[in-house]
C-alpha positions as CSV (number, residue, x, y, z in Angstrom):
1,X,17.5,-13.7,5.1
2,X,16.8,-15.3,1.5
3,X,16.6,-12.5,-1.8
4,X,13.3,-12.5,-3.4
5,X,13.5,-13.3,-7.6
6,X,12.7,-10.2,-9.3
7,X,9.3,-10.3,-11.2
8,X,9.4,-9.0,-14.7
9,X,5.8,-7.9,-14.0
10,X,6.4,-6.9,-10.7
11,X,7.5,-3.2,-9.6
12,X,8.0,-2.2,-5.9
13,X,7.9,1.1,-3.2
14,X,9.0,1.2,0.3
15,X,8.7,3.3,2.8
16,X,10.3,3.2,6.1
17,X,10.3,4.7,8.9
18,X,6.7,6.7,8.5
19,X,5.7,8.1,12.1
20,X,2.4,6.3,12.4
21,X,0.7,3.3,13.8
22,X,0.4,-0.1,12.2
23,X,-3.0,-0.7,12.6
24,X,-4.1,3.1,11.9
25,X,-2.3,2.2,8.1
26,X,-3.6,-1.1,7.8
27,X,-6.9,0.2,7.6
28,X,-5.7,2.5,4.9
29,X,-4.0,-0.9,3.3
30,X,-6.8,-3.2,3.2
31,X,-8.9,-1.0,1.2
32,X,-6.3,-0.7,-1.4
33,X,-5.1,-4.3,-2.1
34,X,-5.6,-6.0,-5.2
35,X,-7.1,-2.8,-6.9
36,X,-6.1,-1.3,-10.2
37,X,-3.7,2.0,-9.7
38,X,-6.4,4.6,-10.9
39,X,-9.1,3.3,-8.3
40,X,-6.7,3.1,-5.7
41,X,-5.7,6.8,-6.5
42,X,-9.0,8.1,-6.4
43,X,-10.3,5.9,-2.8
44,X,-6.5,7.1,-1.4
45,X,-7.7,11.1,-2.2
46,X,-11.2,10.6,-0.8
47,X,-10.5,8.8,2.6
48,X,-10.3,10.8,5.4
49,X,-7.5,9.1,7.2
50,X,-3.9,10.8,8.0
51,X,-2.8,7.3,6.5
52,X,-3.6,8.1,2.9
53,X,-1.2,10.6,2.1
54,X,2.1,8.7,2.9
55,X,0.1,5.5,1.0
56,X,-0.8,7.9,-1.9
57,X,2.9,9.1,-2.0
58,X,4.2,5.2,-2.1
59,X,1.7,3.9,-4.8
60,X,2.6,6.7,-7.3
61,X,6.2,6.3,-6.7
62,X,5.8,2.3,-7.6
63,X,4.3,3.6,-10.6
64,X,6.7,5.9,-11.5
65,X,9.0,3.2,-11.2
66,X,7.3,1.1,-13.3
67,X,6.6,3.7,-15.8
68,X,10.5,4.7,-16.0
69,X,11.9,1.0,-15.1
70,X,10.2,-0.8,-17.2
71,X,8.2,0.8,-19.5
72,X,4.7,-0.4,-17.8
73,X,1.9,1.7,-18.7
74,X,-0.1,3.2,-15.7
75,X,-3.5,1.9,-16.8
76,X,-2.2,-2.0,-16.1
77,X,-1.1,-1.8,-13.2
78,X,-2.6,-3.2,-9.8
79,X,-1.5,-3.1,-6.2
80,X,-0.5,-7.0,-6.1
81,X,0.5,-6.9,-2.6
82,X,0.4,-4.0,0.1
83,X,2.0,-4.9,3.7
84,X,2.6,-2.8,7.0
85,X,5.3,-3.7,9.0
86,X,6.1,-2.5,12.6
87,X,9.2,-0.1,12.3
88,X,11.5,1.3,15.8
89,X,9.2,3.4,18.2
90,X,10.8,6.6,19.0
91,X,10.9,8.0,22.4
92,X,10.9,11.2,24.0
93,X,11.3,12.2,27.5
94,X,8.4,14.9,28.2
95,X,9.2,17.1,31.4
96,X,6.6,16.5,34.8
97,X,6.5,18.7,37.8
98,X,8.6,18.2,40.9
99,X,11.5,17.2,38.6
100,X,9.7,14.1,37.0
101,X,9.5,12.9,33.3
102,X,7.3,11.6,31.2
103,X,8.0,9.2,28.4
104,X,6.2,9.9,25.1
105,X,6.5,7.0,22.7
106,X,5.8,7.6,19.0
107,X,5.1,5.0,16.6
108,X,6.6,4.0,13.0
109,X,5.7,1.5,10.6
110,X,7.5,0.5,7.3
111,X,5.3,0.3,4.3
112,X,6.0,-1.7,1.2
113,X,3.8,-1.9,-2.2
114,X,4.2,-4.3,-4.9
115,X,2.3,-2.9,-8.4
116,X,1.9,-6.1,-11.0
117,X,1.2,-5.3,-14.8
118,X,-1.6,-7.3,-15.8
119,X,-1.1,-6.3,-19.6
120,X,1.2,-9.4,-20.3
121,X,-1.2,-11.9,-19.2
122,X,-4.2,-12.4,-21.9
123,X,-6.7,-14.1,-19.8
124,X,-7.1,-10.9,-18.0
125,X,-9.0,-9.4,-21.0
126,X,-12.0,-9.4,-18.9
127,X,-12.7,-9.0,-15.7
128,X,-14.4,-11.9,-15.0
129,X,-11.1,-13.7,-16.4
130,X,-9.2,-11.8,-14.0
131,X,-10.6,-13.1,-10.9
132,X,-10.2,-16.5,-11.8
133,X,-6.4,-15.8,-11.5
134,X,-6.1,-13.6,-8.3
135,X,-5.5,-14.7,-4.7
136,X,-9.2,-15.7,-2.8
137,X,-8.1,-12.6,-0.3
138,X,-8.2,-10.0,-3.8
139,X,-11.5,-8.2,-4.7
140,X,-11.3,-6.4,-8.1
141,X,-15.4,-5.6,-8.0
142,X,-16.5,-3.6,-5.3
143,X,-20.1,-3.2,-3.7
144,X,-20.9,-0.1,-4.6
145,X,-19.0,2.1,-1.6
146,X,-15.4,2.4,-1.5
147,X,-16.2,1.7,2.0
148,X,-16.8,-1.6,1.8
149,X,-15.0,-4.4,3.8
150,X,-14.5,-8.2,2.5
């Protein structure tokens, strides 16, 4: 397996091991990506998904990094990449009658988030600036609902 180069813009979270599904986090995920860190905050408190609270817990621990890293103010930041990986399913055996089991298999996924400061970069003075720069897949306006999927 090859290292990544560190970013000097670029501050990272994982979490492993979180007892859920991967596609029941990906929705959470999706939502998120390319976002700035207050938005994502506020759209992580008001969906009513199970997935948001590990996700919330993940984005404000990258930004806490950041923050005590490498100095990044909070305001700058934006969830550059967001991925869900498929982590070990756990298994239990669940007792059936006449002596027969059952086996209950739960789930984990691994999540990793990648904050980027934007405040280095001067052509992201404006928004419309900052589009030009992003990935095609990024969405930094939204439609009106938080809802909303590209």
């Amino acid at each position: 397996m090859r290292k990544k180069k560190k970013s000097l813009t670029e501050v990272s979270a994982l979490g492993q091991y979180i007892p859920m599904s991967v596609h029941k986090a990906r929705r959470v995920i999706d939502q998120i990506r390319g976002r700035s860190y207050k938005e994502t905050l506020m759209i992580l408190e008001l969906m009513p998904y199970r997935a948001c609270y590990p996700i919330f817990k993940l984005i404000y621990s990258a930004a806490a990094n950041a923050k005590h890293n490498k100095g990044f103010e909070k305001e700058d930041l934006i969830v550059w990449k967001a991925e869900v990986n498929k982590g070990t399913t756990r298994k239990k055996l669940k007792p059936r009658a006449r002596g027969r089991s059952y086996l209950i298999k739960k789930p984990t996924c691994h999540i990793n988030v990648v904050l980027k400061d934007i405040s280095y970069y001067e052509a992201y003075e404006t928004l419309d600036n900052r589009e030009k720069y992003l990935p095609s897949n990024f969405r930094l306006k939204s439609s009106g609902a938080i809802w909303d999927k590209k």
